[in-house]
C-alpha positions in Angstrom: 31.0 -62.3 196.9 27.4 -63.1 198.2 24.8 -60.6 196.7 21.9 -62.4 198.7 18.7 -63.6 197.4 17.4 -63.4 194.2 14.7 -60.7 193.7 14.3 -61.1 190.3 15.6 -61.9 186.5 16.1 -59.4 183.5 18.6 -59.1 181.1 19.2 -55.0 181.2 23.2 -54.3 181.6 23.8 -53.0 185.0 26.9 -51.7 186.4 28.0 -52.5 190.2 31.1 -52.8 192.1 33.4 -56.1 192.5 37.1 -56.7 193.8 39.9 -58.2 191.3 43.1 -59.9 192.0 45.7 -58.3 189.3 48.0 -61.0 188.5 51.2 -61.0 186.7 51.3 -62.9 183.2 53.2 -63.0 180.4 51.3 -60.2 178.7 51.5 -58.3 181.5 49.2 -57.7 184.7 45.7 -58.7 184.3 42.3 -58.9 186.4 41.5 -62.2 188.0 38.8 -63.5 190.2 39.6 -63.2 193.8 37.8 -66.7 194.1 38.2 -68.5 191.5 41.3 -69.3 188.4 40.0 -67.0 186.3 41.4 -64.2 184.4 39.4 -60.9 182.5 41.5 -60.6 179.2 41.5 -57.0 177.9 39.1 -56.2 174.9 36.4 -59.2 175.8 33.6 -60.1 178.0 34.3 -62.7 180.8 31.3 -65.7 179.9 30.6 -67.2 183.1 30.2 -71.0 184.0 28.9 -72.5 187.1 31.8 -74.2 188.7 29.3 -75.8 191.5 30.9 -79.3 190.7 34.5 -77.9 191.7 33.2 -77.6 195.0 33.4 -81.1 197.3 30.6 -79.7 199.7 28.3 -78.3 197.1 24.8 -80.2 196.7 24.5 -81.1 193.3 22.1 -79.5 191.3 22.3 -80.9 187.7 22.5 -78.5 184.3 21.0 -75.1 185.2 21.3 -71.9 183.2 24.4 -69.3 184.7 23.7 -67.4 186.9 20.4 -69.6 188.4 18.3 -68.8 191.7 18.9 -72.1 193.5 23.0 -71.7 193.0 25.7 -69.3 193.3 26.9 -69.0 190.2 27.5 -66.3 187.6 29.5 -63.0 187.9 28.9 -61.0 190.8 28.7 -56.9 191.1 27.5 -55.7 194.8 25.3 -51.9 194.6 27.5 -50.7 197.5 31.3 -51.0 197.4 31.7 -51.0 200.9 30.5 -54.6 200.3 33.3 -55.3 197.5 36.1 -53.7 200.3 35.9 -57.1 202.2 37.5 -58.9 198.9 40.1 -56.8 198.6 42.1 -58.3 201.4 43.1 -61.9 201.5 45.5 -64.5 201.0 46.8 -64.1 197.2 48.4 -66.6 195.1 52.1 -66.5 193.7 51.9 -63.9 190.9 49.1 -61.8 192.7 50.3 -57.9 192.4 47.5 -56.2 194.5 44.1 -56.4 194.8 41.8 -53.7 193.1 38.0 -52.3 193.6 36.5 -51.3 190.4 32.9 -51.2 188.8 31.9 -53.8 186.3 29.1 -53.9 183.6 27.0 -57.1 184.1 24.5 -58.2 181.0 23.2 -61.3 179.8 21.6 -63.0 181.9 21.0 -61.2 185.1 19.8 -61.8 188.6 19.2 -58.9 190.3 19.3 -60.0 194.7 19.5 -58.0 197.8 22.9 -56.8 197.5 23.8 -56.6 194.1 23.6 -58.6 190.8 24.7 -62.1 189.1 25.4 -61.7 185.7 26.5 -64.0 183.0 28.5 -61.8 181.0 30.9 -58.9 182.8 33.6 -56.6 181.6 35.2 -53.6 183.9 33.8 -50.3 183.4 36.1 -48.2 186.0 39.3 -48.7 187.7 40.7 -48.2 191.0 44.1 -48.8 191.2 46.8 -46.4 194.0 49.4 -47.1 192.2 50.6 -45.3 189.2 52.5 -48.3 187.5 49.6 -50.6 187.6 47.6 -48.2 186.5 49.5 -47.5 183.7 49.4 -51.4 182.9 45.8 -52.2 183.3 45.1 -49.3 180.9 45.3 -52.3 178.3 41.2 -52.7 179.5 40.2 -49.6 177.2 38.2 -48.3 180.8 38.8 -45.3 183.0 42.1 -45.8 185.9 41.9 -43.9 188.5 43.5 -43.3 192.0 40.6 -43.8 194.0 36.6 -42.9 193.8 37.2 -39.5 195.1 39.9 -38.9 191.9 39.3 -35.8 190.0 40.9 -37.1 187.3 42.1 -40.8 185.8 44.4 -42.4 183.9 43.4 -43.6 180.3 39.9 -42.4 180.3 38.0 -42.4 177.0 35.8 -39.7 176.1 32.0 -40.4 177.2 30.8 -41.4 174.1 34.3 -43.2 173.3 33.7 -45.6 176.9 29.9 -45.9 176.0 30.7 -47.1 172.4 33.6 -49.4 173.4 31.2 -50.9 176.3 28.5 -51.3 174.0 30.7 -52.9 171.5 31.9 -55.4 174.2 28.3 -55.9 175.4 26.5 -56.4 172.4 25.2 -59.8 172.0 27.1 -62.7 169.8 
């Protein structure tokens, strides 16, 4: 997902919108990148790691901190999810279920750019998920389910102070 140039640094926890690829495992469906062979296990942040030297066409750029200005790395949450919608729809591996919008918390290290954020550290805050089965499964994140943004109500959702303390918990530094 390209959030555009960087603006600036921080390290506040933000909370955007991003696409994930739920995937069939073993343990059940799960969140995955819709780019890369990654999956968001339940309970945990996702660490990121700049995976610059997997790509053949990339120009090296030698040891940076994730995310960094000069590269594309890092977890990415969009301000608008109108800008998420496009990576909802694409060609999904073998085990790929569906393809969800949600919003995610981003911490760490952040870069805050013109359409969005790149964090080093994410974990969903909110799902979107139609269907009721899924939903049901993914409620293993701890975070609200719902059918869509305009739901009145969701699947799974923690009191207020419940989410904020479970989030916090997750996003509080090692």
């Amino acid at each position: 997902m390209e959030t555009g140039r960087t603006l600036r640094e921080s390290s506040l926890r933000v909370t955007g919108w991003r696409a994930w690829v739920v995937t069939d495992t073993a343990e059940g469906p799960r969140l995955g990148s819709v780019l890369h062979d990654l999956l968001w296990q339940p309970g945990g942040p996702v660490v990121a790691e700049c995976r610059r030297d997997d790509d053949p066409f990339a120009t090296p750029i030698g040891p940076h901190p994730v995310p960094a200005a000069e590269c594309n790395c890092g977890f990415h949450a969009v301000r608008d999810p109108v800008d998420a919608l496009s990576y909802a729809r694409g060609r999904d591996e073998p085990g790929t279920v569906c393809r969800i919008l949600g919003e995610v918390v981003v911490w760490g290290h952040v870069l805050e750019t013109e359409a969005g954020w790149r964090a080093s550290h994410a974990y969903p805050a909110r799902l979107y998920v139609p269907d009721a089965e899924i939903a049901a499964a993914l409620a293993t994140y701890s975070v609200p389910v719902c059918g869509s943004p305009s739901s009145q109500t969701c699947t799974a959702t923690p009191s207020p102070s419940e989410l904020r303390s479970r989030i916090w918990r997750i996003a509080a530094p090692s």
